[in-house]
C-alpha positions as CSV (number, residue, x, y, z in Angstrom):
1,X,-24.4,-5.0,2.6
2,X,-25.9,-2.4,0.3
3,X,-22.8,-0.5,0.7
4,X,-20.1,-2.8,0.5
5,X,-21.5,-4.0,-2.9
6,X,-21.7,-0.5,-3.9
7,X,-17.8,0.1,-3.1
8,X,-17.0,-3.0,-4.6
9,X,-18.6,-1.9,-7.7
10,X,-17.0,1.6,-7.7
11,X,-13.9,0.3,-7.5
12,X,-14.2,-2.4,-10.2
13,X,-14.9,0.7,-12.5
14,X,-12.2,2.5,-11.7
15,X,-9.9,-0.5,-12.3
16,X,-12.0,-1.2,-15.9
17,X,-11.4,2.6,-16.6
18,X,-7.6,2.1,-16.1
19,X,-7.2,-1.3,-18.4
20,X,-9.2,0.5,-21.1
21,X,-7.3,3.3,-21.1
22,X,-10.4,5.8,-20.0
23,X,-8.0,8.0,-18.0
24,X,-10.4,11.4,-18.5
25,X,-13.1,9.4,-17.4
26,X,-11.1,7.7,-14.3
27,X,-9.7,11.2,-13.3
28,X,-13.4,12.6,-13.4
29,X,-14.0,9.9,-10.4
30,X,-12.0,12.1,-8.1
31,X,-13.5,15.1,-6.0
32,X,-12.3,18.6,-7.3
33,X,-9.8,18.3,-4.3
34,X,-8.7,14.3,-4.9
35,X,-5.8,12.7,-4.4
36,X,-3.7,10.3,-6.1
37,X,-1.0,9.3,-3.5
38,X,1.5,6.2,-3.9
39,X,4.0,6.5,-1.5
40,X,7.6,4.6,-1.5
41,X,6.8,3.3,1.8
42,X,3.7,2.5,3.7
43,X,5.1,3.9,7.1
44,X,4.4,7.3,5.1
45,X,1.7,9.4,6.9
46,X,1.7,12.3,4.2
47,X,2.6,13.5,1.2
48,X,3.7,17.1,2.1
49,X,7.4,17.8,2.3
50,X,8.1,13.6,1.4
51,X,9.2,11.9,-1.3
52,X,6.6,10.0,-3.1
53,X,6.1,7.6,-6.0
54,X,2.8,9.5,-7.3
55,X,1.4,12.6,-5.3
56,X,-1.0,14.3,-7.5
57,X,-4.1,16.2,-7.5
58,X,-6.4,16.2,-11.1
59,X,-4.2,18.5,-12.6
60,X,-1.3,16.8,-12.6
61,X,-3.2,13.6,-13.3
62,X,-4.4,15.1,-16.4
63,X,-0.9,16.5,-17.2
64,X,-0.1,13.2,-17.1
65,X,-2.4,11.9,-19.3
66,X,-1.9,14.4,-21.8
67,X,1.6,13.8,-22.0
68,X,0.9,9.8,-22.4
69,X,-1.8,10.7,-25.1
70,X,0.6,12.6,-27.0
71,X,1.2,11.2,-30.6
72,X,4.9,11.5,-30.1
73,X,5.2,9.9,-26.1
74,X,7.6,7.6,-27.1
75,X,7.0,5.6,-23.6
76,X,3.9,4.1,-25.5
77,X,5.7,2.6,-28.0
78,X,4.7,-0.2,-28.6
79,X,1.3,0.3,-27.1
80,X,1.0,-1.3,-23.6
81,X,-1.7,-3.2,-21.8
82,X,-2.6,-3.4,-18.1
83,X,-5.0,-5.8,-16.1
84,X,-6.7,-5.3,-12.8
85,X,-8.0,-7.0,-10.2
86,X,-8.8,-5.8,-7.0
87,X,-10.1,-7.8,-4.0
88,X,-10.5,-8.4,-0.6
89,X,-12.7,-5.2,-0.2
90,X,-12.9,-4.2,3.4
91,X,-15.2,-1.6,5.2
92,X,-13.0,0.6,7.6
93,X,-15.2,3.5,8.7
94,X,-18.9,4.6,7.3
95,X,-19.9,8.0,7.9
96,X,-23.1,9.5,8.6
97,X,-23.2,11.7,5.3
98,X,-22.0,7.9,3.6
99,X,-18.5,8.8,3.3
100,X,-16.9,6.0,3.1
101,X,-12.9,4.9,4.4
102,X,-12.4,1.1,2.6
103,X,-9.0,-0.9,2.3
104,X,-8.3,-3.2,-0.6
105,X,-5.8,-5.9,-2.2
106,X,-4.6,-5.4,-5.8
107,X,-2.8,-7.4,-8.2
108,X,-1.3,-5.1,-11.7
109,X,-0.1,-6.8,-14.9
110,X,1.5,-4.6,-17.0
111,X,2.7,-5.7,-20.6
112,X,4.8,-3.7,-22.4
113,X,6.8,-4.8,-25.3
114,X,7.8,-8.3,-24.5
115,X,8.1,-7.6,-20.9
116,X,5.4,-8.8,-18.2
117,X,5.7,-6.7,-14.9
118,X,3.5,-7.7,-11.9
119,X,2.6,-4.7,-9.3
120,X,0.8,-5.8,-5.9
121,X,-0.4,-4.2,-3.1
122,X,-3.1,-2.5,-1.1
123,X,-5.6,0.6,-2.1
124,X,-7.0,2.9,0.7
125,X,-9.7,4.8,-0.5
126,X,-11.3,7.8,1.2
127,X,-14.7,8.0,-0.9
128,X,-17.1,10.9,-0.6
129,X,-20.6,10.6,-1.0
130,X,-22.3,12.6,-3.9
131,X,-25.7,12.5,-5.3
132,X,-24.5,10.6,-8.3
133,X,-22.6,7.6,-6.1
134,X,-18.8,7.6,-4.9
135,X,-15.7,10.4,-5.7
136,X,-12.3,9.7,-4.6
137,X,-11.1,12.5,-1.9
138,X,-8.0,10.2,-1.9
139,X,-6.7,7.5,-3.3
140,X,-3.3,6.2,-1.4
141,X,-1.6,2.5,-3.4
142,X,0.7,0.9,-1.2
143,X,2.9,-1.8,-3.2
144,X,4.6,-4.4,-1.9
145,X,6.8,-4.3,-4.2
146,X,8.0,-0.5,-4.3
147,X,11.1,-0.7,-3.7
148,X,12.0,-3.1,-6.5
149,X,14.0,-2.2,-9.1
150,X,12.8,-2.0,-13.2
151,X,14.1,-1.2,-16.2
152,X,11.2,2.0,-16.6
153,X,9.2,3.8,-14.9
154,X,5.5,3.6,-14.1
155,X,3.7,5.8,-16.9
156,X,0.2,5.8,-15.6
157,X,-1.5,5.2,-12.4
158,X,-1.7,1.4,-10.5
């Protein structure tokens, strides 16, 4: 149980660093080697050579946030909130070392102007054990609703 409260919490944290708009400190969560994978369809088995939603390692993630941060990103006009909550936090394979495998639900409110968007789905996390707690070797969001159709793109990460 020690572990699956520990999980629960790292992940919590990650989803506090998102609504709070911490992205250096959410992409410092991720091993030097991390992934941040969404793709358009969970039959997907890799990234490499297919077309993906989000495929990124830290620096694009923080070419990402840069470009966000930026005084004249005109996406962030007006300034946008979003709201977390992750559940159903499942244990899929524990490794010796403490590595972890773990499957979870998510639900995503975005606000952005006057527009509410809801983004749902499921998080598989591959979590490395470090000294100092979790890192995300990789981080793969499958939405249900990917294929749906909105008036803009996602900005930041889900």
């Amino acid at each position: 149980m020690k572990i699956q409260h520990e999980v629960e919490q790292f992940l919590y944290r990650q989803s506090e660093l998102l609504d709070s708009k911490r992205w250096q400190d959410w992409i410092d969560l991720f091993t030097p080697d991390g992934i941040y994978w969404m793709p358009p369809d969970a039959s997907y088995r890799t990234w490499e050579g297919q077309p993906a939603i989000f495929a990124e390692d830290k620096n694009l993630m923080t070419v990402r946030m840069l470009r966000v941060q930026h005084p004249d990103a005109w996406s962030q006009r007006p300034l946008w909130e979003t709201n977390h909550v992750v559940s159903n936090v499942t244990l899929r394979k524990v490794q010796r070392n403490g590595d972890v495998e773990v499957r979870s639900r998510f639900h995503m409110l975005e606000l952005r102007r006057d527009d509410v968007r809801h983004f749902a789905g499921s998080y598989t996390h591959t979590l490395k054990k470090t000294k100092t707690g979790y890192a995300i070797k990789l981080q793969r969001v499958d939405m249900a609703n990917a294929q749906a159709a909105y008036d803009y793109v996602l900005q930041v990460w889900v």
